[in-house]
SEKOL-939865 format. One record per residue (C-alpha): residue in one letter; x, y, z. Coordinates in steps of 0.02 Angstrom, whole numbers, plus 50000, padded with zeros to 5 digits. Layout:
N
AXYZ;...
END
This chain:
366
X500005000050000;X500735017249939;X500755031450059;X500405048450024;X501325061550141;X500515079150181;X501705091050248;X501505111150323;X502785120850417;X503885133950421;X505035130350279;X504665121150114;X505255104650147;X507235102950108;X506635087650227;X505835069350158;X504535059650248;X504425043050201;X503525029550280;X503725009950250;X502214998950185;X500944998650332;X501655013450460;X500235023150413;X498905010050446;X499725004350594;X499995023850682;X498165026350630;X497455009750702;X498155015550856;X497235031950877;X498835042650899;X500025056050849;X501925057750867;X502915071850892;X504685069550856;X505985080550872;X507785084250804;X508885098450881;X510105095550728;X508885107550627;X507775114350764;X506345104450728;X504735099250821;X503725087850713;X501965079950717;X501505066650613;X499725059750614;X498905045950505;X497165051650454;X496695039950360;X497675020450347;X498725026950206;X498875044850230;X500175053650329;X499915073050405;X501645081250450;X501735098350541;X503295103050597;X503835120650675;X505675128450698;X506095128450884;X508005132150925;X508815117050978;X507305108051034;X507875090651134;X506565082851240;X504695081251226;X503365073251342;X501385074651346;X500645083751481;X499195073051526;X498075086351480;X497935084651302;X499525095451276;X501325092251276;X503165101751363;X504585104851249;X506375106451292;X507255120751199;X508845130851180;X508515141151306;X506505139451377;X505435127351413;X503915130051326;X501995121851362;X500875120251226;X499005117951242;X497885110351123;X496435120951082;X495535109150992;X493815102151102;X493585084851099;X492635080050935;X492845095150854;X493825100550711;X494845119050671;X495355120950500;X495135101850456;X496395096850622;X495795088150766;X497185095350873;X498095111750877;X499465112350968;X499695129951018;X501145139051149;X500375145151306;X501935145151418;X503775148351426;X504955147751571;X506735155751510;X508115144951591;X509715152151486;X510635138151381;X510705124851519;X510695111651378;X509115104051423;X508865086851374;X507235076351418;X505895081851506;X504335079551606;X502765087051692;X502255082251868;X500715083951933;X501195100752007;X501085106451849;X502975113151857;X504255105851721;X505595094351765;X506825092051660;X508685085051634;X509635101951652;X511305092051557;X512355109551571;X512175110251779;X512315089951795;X510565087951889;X508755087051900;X507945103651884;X506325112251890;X505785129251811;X505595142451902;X504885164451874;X506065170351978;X507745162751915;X508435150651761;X508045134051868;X507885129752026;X508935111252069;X507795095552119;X509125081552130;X510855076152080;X511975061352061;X512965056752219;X514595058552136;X514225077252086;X515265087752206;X514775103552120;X513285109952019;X514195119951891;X514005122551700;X515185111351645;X514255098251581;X515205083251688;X514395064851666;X513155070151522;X511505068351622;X510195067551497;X508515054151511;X507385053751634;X506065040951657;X504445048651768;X503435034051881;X501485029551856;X501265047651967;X502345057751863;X503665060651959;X505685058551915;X506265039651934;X507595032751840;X508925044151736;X510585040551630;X512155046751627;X513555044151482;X514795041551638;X514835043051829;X516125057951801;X516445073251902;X517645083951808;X517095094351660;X516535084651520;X517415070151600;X516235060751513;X516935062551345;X518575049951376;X517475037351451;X515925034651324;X515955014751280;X515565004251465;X515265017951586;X513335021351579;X512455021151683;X510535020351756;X510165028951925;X508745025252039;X508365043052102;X507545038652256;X509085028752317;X510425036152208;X511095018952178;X511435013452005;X510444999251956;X511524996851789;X513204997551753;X514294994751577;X513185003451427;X513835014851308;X512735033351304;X511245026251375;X509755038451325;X507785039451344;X507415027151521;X505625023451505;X504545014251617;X503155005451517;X501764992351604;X503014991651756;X504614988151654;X506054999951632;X506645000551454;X508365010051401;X509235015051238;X510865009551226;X511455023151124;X513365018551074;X512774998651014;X510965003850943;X510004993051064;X508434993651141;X508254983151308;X507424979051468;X508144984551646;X508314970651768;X508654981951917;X508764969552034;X510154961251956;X510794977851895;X510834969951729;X510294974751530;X509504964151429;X509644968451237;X507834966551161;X508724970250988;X509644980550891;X509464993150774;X510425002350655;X510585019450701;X510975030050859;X509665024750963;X508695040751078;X506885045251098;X505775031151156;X503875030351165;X502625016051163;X500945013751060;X499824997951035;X501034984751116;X502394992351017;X504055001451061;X504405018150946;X506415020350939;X507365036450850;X508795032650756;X510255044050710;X511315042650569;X513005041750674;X514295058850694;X516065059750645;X516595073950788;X517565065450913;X516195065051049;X515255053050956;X516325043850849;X517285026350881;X515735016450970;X515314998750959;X513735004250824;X514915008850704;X515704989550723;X514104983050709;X513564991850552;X515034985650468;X514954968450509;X513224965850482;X513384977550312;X511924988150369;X511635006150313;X511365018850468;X509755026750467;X508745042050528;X507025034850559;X505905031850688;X505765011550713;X504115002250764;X504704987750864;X503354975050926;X503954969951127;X503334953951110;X504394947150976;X505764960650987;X505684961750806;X505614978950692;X503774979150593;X503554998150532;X504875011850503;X504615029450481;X506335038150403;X506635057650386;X508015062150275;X508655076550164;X509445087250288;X508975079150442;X510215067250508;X509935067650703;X508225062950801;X508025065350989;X506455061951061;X504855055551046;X503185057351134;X501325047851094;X499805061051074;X498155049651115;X496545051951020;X497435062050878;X497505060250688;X497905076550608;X498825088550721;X499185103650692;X500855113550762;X500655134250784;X502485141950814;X503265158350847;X504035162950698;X503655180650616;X501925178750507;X501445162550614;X499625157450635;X499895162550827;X499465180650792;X497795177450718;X497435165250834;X496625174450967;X495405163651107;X494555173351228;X494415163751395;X493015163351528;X492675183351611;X493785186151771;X492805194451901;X493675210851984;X493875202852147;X494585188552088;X496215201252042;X496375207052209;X496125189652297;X497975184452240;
END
């Protein structure tokens, strides 16, 4: 089955969408959208199937965008160069604005400064969390400052902005609240972490602070999923199970690309893949060995991997300029999204909602 691609945004595409035979049917039996993103560009993307063999892609420039999480309110948080931005969908259930069933609009930006934030989350307090990489911690927005810390590793003697074990996934608990996170190394010197990239992730418990793994390469995106904790192991393009109890990964399977962003849909795993760097930071991992000996071709795609055989069934790949995916998150009970941005001319200055009256008391109550 052929699949036709629809695609709006803030540049004509110098990107390609393409999707393999039966993505489409399978995203849209499922009832969802995916955003994606890719900092290599500054892209947030949302790609919806409409119909079983028709694609929707909306996709708005946002600096250095990293992480991306739903709210649980029928919006999502995005992690940018230097804010972390909440987007509401203004869409009512069952209703439809200009042919979309969800528009995904910003409502809210706290300005942290480039703190090279990485995934993030929403508690129920309704404050951010997210994995402030720069600082080597936890963190939490804040209107009075750029952050405000939540938690760190143990071996952090200092919270400065030197970027020392490469802190970046964080993996939230049924409640919503921080659980698991991964470090490239357990380093405390700045960017210590760059001499020690191949068998010095970690996984952290951040109740405890104990690790409960040891030995992977630039672990990204811990997710906990039906009371299992998943990781990407980054550096050998693997997707696995956590055993914390005998502190031990368990390679589901492996796939060829620089594995970050993880989400799961209709009993299925969604994986990014990167095509790999050449800068020193990222080059010289045990993917690169794998590639060659299995003759594979790195890709740039997002992978649809069913858990119960651990096998790849879909793949969704984005080319042309785009090289690098981060993260993925799962929009329930969408199927043509739509993204508003900031960008000079956007549809965010004609789209004006007027809320519910506020009494004058209600001012002076506080």
């Amino acid at each position: 089955m052929s699949t036709t691609v629809r695609t709006e945004g803030d540049s004509a595409p110098p990107y390609s969408v393409n999707a393999s035979p039966g993505f489409a049917a399978w995203l849209h039996g499922t009832g969802a959208a995916l955003a994606v993103t890719t900092y290599q560009i500054g892209k947030l993307f949302l790609i919806g199937a409409e119909t079983p063999d028709t694609l929707s892609v909306s996709e708005r420039s946002f600096e250095r965008c990293l992480g991306v999480a739903p709210d649980g309110q029928g919006g999502m948080v995005l992690a940018g160069l230097n804010a972390i931005w909440r987007f509401g969908n203004v869409v009512p259930a069952g209703k439809a604005l200009d042919g979309h069933d969800a528009v995904y609009v910003p409502r809210i930006a706290w300005f942290t400064g480039d703190v090279f934030a990485h995934d993030v989350a929403l508690p129920p307090s309704g404050r951010p969390v997210f994995v402030n990489t720069m600082f080597s911690c936890l963190a939490a927005v804040d209107e009075a400052s750029s952050f405000r810390a939540v938690w760190q590793p143990r071996f952090i003697t200092q919270l400065a902005p030197q970027d020392r074990c490469h802190l970046n996934g964080l993996a939230v608990d049924d409640a919503g609240l921080p659980r698991y996170v991964t470090a490239v190394a357990e380093t405390d010197t700045p960017g210590g972490w760059r001499e020690k990239r191949v068998g010095n992730g970690v996984v952290l418990d951040v109740a405890s602070g104990e690790a409960v793994c040891r030995g992977l390469s630039m672990p990204h995106s811990p997710r906990l999923h039906d009371g299992r904790l998943y990781v990407l192991n980054a550096g050998t393009g693997e997707l696995g199970l956590v055993d914390t109890t005998a502190a031990r990964f368990h390679p589901l399977c492996f796939l060829p690309g620089f594995a970050r962003g993880l989400a799961f849909a209709g009993g299925h795993a969604l994986v990014g893949l990167s095509l790999p760097r050449s800068n020193a930071a990222f080059s010289g991992l045990p993917l690169e060995e794998r590639l060659a000996a299995e003759k594979l071709p790195p890709q740039c795609a997002v992978a649809v991997v069913n858990l119960a055989t651990g096998q790849p069934e879909h793949v969704l790949r984005l080319g042309g300029i785009v090289r690098e995916l981060y993260d993925i998150a799962v929009l329930p009970g969408v199927r043509k999204p739509m993204l508003v941005g900031t960008q000079a001319g956007s549809a965010l200055n004609r789209l004006v909602l007027r809320g519910p009256d506020l009494a004058m008391a209600e001012l002076a109550a506080g």
